[in-house]
N, C-alpha and C positions, 0 to 999 in steps of 0.2 A: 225277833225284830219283825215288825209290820213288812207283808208284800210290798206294800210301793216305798217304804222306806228303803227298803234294799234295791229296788230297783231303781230307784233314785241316786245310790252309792253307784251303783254298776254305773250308771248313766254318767255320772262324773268320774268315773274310772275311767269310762273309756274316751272321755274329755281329756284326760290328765297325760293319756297316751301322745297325746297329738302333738308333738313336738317337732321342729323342722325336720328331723332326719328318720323320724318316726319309721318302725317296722308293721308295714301293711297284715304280714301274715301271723306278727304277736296280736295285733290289732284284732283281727276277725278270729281269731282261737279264745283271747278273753270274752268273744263276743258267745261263740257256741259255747263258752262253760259256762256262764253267767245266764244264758237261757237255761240253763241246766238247772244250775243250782238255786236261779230267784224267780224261774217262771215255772217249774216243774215238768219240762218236759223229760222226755225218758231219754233222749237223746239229739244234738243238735249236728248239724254241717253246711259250710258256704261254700259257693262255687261264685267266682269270678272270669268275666268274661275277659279273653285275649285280645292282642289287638286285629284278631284276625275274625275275632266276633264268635269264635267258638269259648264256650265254661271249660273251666278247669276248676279240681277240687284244691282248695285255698288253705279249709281250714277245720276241725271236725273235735268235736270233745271225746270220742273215743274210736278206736282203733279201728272196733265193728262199723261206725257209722263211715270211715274212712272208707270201707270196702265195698258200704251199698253206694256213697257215691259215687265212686270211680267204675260200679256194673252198670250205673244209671247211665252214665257218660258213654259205656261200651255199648250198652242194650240197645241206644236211644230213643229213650223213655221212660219216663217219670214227673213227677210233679216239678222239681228245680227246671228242667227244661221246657215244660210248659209254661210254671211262673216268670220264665226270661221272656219266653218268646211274647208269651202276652202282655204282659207288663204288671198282669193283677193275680191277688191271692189263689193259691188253688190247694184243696185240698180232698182228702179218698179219709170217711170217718169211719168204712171197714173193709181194709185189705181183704179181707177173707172170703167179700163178695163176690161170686163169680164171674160178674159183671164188671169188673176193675178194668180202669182206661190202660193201667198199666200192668198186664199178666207177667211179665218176666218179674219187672220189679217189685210187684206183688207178690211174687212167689219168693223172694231173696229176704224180702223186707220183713214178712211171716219168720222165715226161718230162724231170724235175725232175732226176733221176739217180739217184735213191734207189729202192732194192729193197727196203726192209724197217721196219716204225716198229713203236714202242714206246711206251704211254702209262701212266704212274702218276698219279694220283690223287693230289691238292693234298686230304687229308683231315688231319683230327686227329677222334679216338672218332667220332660219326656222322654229322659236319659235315663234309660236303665244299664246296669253294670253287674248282675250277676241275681243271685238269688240265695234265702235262707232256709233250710229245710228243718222242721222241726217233727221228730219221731214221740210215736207216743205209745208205749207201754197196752193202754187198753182202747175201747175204739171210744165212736163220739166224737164231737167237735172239743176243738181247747174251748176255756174260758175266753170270752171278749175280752177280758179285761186282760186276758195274759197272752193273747193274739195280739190288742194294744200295746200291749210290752216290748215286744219281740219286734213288733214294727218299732216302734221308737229306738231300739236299740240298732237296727240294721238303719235307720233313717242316718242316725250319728254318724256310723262307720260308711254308710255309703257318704257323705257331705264330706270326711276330713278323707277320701279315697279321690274324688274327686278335686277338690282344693291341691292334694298333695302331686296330683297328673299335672293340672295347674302350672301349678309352681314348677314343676318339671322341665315343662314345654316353655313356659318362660326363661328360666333358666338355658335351654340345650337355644332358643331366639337371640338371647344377648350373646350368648356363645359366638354363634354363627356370624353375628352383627359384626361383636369384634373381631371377629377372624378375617370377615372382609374388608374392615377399616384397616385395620395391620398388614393384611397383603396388600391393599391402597398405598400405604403408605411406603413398602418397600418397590411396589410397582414406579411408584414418581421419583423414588430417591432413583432407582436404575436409570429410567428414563432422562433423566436429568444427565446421568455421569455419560450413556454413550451419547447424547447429543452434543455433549462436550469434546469427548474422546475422539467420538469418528466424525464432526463436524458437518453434525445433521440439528435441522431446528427439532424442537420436541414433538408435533408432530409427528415427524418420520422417523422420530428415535423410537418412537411408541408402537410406529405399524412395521416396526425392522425388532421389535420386541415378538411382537406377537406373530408378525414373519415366521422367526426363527423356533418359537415354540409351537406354531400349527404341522412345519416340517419336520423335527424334530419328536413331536407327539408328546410335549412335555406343557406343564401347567404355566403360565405365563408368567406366577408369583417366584415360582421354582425355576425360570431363566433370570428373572428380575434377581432372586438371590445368587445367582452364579455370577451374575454381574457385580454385584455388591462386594461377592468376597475373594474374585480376582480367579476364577474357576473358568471363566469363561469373557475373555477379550473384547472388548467395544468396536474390536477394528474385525471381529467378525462376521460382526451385524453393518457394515460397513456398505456394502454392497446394496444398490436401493431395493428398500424391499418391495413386494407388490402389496399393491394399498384395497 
């Protein structure tokens, strides 16, 4: 099968992935073996950034690449960590050179078998989110055409990474939203019953609420429910509080 036909499949592969609940780290491991096997590199690995803005290794097609990441991340120094911090490709087309920006990881990356790596940038507009390292066998640059690849493929996984944070962060906001609407709503039912109970207007059933929970050291929602379920007496709060 023709090069871009297959990486045309790959491309929809990794479309096919994206489903709501979708697995981020199957996501970016289909993504380094498919560099593998339709772009020809000798070996691929992604590192994605935390939320503390330091890379971790995510995801790697074999075990050896696994291990120059994680010296990369210790050394620190290497190509995936420049390609973060910059935002744009970088690459060494011969480790062997004495001159190498990265001598530790030069010297691990030789051992390793590989002569030459290649890193694009997990970015969309100014957002970057981690980086794709791609290991090569002999030195030289990759093909354009398979450096294009490899960018379109990290472009996908970074877009459905980002959508998927998205949706997260919308998710964990409506959370939050109803969490405060529902302690709203048992905060007025309380308020209601000791303004009745201890024959206070709801004003001062409200500031003999919050009274009682800034004394106490307790959530206002969590006095509100003690009131609700008879744990805690209306004629306690009874006493005018201070406003």
């Amino acid at each position: 099968m023709p090069r871009e036909a297959l990486l045309a499949r790959a491309l929809v592969e990794l479309a096919d992935t994206l489903v709501a609940d979708f697995d981020v780290v199957e996501l970016l491991t289909r993504l380094a073996d498919r560099c593998v096997e339709v772009l020809g590199a000798g070996a691929a690995g992604l590192m994605l950034a935390g939320p503390d803005g330091e890379l971790r290794v995510m995801a790697s097609s074999s075990e050896a690449t696994r291990v120059l990441e994680l010296f990369e991340l210790q050394a620190k120094e290497g190509p995936c960590l420049d390609c973060y911090r910059s935002g744009k490709p970088v690459m060494d087309q011969d480790l062997a050179t004495p001159t190498s920006r990265w001598p530790r990881f030069a010297a691990e990356t030789l051992a390793a078998g590989f002569h030459s790596v290649q890193s694009l940038p997990m970015r969309l507009r100014g957002t970057v989110i981690g980086a794709l390292n791609l290991f090569q066998v002999g030195t030289g640059e990759m093909p354009r055409a398979d450096i294009e690849g490899a960018q379109a493929l990290a472009d996908v996984a970074t877009i459905a990474i980002l959508q998927h944070r998205a949706a997260l962060e919308a998710q964990v906001l409506n959370q939050q939203l109803q969490h405060a609407l529902n302690s709203r709503i048992v905060i007025e039912q309380a308020k209601g019953m000791v303004a009745e109970r201890a024959g206070l207007n709801l004003e001062l059933a409200f500031s003999a609420l919050r009274t009682y929970a800034r004394n106490h050291n307790l959530r206002l929602v969590d006095v509100a429910r003690a009131v609700i379920d008879g744990s805690l007496a209306p004629s306690v709060l009874r006493a005018r509080p201070s406003l």
